[in-house]
Backbone as CSV, one residue per row, in Angstrom:
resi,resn,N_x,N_y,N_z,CA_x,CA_y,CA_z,C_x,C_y,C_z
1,UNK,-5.968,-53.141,-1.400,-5.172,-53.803,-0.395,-6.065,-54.822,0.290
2,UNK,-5.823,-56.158,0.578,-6.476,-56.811,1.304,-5.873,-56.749,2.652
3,UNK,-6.890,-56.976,3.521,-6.703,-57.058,5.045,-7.462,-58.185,5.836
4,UNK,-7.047,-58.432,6.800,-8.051,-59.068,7.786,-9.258,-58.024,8.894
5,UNK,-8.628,-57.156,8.364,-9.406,-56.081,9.272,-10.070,-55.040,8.497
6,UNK,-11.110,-54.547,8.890,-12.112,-53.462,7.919,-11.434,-52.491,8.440
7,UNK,-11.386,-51.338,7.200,-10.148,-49.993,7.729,-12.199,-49.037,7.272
8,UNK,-11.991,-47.811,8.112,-12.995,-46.686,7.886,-12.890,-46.445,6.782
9,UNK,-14.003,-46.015,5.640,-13.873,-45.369,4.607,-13.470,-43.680,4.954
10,UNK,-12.662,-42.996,4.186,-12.498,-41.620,4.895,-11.095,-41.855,5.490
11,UNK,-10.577,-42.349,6.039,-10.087,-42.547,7.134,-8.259,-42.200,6.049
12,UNK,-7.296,-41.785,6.603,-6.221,-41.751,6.331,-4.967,-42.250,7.144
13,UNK,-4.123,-42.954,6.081,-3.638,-43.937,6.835,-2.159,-44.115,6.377
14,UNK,-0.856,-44.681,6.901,0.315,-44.675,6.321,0.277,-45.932,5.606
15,UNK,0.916,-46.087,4.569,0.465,-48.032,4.032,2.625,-48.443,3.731
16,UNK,2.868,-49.237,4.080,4.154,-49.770,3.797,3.527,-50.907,3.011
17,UNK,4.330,-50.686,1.513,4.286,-51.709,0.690,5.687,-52.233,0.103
18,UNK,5.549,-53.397,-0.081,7.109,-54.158,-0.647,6.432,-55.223,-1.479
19,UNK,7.686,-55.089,-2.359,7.097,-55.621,-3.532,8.475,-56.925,-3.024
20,UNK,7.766,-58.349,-3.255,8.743,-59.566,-3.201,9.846,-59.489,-3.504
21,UNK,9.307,-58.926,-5.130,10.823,-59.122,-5.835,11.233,-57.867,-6.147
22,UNK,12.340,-57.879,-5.919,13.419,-56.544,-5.990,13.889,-56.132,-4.797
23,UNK,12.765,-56.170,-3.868,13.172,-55.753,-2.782,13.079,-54.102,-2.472
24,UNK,12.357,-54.091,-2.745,11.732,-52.203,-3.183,10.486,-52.352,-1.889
25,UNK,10.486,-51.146,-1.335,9.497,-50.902,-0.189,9.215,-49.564,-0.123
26,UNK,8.205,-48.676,0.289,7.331,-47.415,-0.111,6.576,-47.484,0.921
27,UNK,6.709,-46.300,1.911,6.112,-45.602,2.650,5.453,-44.489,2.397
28,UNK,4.118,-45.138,1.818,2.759,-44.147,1.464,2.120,-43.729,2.318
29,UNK,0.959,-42.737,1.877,0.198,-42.517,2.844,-0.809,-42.144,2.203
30,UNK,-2.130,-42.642,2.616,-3.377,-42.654,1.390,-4.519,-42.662,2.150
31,UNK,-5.943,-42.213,1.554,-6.884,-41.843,2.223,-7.802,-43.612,1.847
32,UNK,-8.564,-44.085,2.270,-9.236,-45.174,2.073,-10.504,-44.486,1.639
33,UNK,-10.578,-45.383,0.370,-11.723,-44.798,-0.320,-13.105,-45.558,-0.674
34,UNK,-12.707,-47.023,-0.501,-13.957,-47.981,-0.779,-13.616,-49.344,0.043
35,UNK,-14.380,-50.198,0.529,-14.313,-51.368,1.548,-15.175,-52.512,1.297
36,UNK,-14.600,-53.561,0.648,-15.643,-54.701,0.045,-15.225,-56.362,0.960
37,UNK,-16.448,-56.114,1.656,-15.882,-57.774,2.474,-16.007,-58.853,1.095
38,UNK,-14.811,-59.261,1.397,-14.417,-60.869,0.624,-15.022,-62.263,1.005
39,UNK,-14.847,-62.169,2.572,-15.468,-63.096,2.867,-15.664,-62.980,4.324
40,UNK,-17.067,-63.480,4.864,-17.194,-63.519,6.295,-17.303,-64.793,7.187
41,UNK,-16.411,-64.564,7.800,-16.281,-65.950,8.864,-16.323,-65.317,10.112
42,UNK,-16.772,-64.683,10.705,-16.748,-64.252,12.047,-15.029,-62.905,12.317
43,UNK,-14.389,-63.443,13.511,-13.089,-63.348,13.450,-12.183,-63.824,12.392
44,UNK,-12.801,-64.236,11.190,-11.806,-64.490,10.311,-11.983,-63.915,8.742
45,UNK,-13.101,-62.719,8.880,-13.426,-62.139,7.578,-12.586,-61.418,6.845
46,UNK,-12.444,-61.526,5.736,-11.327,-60.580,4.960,-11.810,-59.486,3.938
47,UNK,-11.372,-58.386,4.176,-11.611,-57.117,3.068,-10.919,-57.113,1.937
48,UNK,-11.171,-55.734,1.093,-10.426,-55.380,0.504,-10.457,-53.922,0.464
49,UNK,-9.656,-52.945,0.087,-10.018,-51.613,0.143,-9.167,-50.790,-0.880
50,UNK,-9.648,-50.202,-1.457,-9.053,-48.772,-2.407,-8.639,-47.914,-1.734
51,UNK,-7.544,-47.185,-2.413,-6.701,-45.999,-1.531,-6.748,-44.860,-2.536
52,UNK,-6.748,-44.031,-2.451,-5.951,-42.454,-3.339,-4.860,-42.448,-2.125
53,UNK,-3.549,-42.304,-3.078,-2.260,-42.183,-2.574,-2.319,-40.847,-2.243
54,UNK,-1.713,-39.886,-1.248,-1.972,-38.355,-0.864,0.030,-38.275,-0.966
55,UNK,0.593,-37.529,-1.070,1.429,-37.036,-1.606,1.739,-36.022,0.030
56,UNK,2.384,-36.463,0.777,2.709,-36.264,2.127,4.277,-35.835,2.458
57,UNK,4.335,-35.568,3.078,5.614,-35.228,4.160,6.327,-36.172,4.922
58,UNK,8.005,-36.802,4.251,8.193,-37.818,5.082,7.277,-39.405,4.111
59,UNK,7.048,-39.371,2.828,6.397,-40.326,2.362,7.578,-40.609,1.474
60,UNK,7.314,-41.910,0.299,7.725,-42.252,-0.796,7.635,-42.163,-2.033
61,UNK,6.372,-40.687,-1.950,5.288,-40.775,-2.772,6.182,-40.829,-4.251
62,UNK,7.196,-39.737,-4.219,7.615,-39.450,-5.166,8.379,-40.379,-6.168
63,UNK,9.272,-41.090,-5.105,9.815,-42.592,-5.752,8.320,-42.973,-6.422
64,UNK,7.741,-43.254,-5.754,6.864,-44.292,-6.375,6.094,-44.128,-7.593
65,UNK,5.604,-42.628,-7.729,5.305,-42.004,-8.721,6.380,-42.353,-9.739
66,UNK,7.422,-42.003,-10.061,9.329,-42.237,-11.011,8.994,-43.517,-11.227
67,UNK,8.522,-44.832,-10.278,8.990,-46.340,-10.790,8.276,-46.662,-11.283
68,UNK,6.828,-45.891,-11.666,5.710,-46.354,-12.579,5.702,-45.191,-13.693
69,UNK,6.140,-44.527,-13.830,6.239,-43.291,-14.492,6.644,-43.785,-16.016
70,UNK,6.085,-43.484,-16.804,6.770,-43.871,-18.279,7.813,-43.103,-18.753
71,UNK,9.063,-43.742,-19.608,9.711,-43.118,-19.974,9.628,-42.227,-21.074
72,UNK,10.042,-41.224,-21.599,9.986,-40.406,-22.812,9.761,-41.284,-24.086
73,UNK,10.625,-42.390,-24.192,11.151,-43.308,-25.414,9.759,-44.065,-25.491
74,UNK,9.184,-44.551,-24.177,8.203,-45.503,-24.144,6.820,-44.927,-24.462
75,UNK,6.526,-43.273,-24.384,5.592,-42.424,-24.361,5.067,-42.386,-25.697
76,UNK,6.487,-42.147,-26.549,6.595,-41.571,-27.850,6.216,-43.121,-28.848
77,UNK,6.851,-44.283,-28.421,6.219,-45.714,-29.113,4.235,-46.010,-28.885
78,UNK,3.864,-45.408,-27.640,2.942,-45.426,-27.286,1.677,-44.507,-28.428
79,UNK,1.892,-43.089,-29.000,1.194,-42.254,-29.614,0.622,-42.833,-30.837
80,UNK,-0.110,-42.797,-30.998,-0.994,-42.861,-32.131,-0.875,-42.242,-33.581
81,UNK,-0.593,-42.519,-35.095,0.060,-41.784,-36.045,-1.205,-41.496,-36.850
């Protein structure tokens, strides 16, 4: 995720994501796991940061897991003969 703001490594956090198109939005909640400044300008430095998604109460987790989830049909084209 990029930010303008450095988030704690450790730190757990709710993340709302929406995707442009479709119009699909997901209320996660994920622990921050790594923090790489992009660039530093004072008040205007930008991060980036890794999450592990945590699987919560009141989240989206599960949708979100299903909309990336492969299908059976797509699993089975996928295997190796």
């Amino acid at each position: 995720i990029q930010s303008a703001f450095p988030f704690i490594v450790g730190s757990v956090l709710e993340l709302l994501i929406r995707f442009e198109t479709g119009g699909y939005k997901f209320l996660l909640t994920g622990e921050v796991k790594w923090l790489e400044t992009v660039t530093e300008k004072g008040a205007e430095s930008e991060y980036i940061a890794g999450f592990q998604l945590i699987d919560s109460e009141h989240s989206d987790y599960s949708l979100w897991v299903n909309m990336f989830k492969e299908s059976p049909t797509t699993e089975n084209n996928n295997q190796l003969v």
